[in-house]
C-alpha positions as CSV (number, residue, x, y, z in Angstrom):
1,X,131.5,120.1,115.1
2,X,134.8,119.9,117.0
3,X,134.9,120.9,120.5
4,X,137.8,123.8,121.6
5,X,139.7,123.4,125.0
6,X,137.3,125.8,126.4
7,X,134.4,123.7,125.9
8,X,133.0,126.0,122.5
9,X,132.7,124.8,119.1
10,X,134.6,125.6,115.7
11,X,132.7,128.8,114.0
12,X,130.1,128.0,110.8
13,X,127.5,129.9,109.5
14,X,124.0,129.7,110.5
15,X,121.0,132.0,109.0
16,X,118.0,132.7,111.2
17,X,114.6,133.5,108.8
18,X,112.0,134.7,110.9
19,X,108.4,135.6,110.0
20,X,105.7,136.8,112.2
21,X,101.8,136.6,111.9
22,X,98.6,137.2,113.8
23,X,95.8,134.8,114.3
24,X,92.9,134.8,116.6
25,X,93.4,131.8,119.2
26,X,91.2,129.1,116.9
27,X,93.6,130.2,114.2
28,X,96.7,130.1,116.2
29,X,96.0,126.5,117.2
30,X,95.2,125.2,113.4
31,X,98.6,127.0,112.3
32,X,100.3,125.4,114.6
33,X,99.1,122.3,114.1
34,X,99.9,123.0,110.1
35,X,103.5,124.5,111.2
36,X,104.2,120.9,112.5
37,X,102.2,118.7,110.4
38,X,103.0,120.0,107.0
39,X,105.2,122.8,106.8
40,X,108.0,121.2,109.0
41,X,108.0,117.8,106.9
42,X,108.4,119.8,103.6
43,X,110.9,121.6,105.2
44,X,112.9,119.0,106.4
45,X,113.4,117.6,102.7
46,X,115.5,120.7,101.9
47,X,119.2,120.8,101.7
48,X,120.5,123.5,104.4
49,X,117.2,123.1,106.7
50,X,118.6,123.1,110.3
51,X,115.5,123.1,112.0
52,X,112.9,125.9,113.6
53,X,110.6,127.4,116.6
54,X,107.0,128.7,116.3
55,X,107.0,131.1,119.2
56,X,102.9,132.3,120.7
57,X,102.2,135.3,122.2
58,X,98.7,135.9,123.6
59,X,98.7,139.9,122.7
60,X,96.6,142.4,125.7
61,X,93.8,140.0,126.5
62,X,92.3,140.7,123.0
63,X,91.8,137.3,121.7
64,X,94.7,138.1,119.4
65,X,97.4,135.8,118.7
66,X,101.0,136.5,117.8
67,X,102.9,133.9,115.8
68,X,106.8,133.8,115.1
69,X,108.1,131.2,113.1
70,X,112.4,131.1,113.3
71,X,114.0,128.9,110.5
72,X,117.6,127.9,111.1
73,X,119.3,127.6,107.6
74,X,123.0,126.4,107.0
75,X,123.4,129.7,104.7
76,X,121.2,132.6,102.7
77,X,122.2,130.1,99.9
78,X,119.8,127.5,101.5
79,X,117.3,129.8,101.5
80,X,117.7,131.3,98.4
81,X,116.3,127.4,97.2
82,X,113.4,127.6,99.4
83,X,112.4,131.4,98.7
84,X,113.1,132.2,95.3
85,X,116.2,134.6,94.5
86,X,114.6,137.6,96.7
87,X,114.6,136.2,100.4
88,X,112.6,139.2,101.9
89,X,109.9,137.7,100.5
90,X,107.3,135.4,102.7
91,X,106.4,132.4,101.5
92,X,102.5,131.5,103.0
93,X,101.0,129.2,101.4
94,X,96.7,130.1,100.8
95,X,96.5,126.9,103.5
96,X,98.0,128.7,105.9
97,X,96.7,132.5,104.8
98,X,93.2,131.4,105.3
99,X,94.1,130.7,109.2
100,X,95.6,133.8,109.9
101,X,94.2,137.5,110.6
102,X,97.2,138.7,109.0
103,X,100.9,138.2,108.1
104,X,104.3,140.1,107.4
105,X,104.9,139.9,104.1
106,X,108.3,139.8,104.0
107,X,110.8,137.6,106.1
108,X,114.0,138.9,108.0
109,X,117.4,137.2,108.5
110,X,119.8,136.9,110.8
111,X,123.1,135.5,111.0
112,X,123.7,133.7,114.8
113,X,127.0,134.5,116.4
114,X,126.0,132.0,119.7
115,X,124.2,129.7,120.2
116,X,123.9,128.3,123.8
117,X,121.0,125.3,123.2
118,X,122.9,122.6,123.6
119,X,126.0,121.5,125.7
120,X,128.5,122.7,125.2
121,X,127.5,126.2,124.0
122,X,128.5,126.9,120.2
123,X,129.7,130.2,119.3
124,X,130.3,131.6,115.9
């Protein structure tokens, strides 16, 4: 991406997918252990795959865990390859389900409009 005078980037398009689940803290550590192992090498051999976070929350002390996976995808066309042609829907594979108290069944998306990561700071 070319850099401006004012130290931003030239504008693209960038989706945000994010899902959210619960686990207990045993099933929280096996997810993210498959969220790294497995799920981000599949993902990374799709076209449009920009990358992602698995975010943890502990939730009130209760042993429950919160889980947040964010997918970074180059357009809803991207994930449209992934997901199938309706993109609400979650993809969890029965690996995954069995480690998990529950999940959202549906995924939401985002379009970013800045993104300060990285030097300099890109906005779209």
């Amino acid at each position: 991406m070319a850099g401006n005078d004012d130290g931003m980037t030239n504008a693209r398009e960038q989706t945000v997918r994010t899902w959210s689940a619960t686990a207990d803290a045993e099933g929280a550590g096996h997810y993210s252990r498959y969220f790294t192992g497995t799920l981000l090498a599949g993902l990374r051999e799709l076209p449009g795959f920009q990358g992602a976070y698995l975010l943890r929350r502990d939730l009130d002390g209760t042993g429950t865990v919160e889980l947040t996976a964010h997918t970074f995808w180059e357009s809803p066309e991207a994930i449209r390859a992934f997901a199938g042609d309706d993109i609400t829907v979650a993809i969890v594979e029965p690996e995954a389900r069995a480690m998990l108290r529950d999940f959202d069944r549906t995924a939401t998306h985002r379009s970013v409009i800045a993104d300060a990561r990285g030097l300099p700071s890109r906005w779209f």
